[in-house]
N, C-alpha and C positions, 0 to 999 in steps of 0.2 A: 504494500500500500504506500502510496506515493502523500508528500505532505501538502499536496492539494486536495487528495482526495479521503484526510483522516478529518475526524470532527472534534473541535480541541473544545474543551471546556469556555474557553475566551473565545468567540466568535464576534467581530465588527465587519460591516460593509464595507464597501472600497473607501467611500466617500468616511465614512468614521476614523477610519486609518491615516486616511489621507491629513484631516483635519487635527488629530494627536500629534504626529509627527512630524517632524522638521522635514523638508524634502531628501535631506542626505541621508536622516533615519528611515524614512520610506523607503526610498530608493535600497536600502541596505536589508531592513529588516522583512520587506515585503517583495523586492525585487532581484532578489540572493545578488545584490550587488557588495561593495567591499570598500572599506575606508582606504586613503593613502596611508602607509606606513610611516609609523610615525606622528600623526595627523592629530592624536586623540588621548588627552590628560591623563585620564583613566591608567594609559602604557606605564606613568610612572607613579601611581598610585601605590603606597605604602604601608599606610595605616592599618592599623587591624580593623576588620569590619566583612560587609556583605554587596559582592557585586550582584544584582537584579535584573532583568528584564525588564527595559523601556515602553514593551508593549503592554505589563500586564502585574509587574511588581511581585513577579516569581524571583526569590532567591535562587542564585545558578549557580556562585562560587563563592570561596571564604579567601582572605586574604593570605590565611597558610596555605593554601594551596598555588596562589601564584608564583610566578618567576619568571625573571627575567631571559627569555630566549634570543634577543637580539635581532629580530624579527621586525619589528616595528609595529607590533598587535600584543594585547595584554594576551598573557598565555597561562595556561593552569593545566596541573596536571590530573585533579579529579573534580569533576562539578558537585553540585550537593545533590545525594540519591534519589533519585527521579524528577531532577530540573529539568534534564536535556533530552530527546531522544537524537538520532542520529539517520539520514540516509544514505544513497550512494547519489555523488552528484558526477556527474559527466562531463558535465561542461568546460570548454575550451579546450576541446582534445583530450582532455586527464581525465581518472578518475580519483577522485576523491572522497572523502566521510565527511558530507554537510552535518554542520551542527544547529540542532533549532528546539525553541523553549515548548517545553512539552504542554505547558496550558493553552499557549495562542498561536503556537506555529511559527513564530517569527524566524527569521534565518539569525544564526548569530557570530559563524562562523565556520571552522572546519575542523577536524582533529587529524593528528599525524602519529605515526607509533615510533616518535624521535623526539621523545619528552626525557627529563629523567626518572630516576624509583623513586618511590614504589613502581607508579604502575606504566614507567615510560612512555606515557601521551602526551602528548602537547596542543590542548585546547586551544587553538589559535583564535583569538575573538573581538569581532569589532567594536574598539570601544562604544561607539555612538547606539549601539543594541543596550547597552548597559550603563545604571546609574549605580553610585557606591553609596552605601550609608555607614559611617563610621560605626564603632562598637562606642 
């Protein structure tokens, strides 16, 4: 089952999405588009606390779990249990493991299995999908 055709708990029309988000979060979160690297606060965000979902205020990661991959996108190595699901994404010649918030679908980013341990993933994730709330 593909992530247009699952039924998320968060469900908005175009026009609702449209109106929430900033055109680069839309673009990102609804059009599996992608920030520039680098581009976005969040990458050097340090505090202890909880990054979330922009479309829907699902907790997705804890700040123990980030690190710095040098990438230019905040990266984590495990989300919080059953924030994320994952599909396969194809696009631009590659395949890839699209990453997207399990209540509204939104796209958030990709995972890689060139993380470190535990569990060597690397959540590659665009900041502007995610807002942080300090502890």
């Amino acid at each position: 089952m593909s992530v247009i055709d699952k039924h998320y708990p968060i469900i908005r029309s175009d026009a609702e999405w449209r109106a929430m988000l900033t055109p680069e979060q839309y673009d990102i979160m609804r059009g599996h588009g992608t920030e520039r690297p680098g581009s976005c606060a969040l990458n050097h965000e340090k505090r202890n606390g909880t990054f979330s979902c922009v479309g829907c205020d699902q907790p997705l990661f804890q700040t123990k779990t980030k690190f710095e991959s040098g990438t230019g996108w905040p990266s984590f190595n495990d989300p919080v249990d059953g924030s994320v699901e994952t599909t396969v994404d194809r696009s631009f010649g590659m395949t890839r493991t699209e990453v997207h918030c399990s209540r509204c679908g939104s796209h958030l980013g990709h995972v890689f299995k060139d993380g470190p341990p535990p569990s060597y993933l690397r959540y590659c994730i665009n900041g502007v999908a995610m807002k942080f709330q300090p502890d």
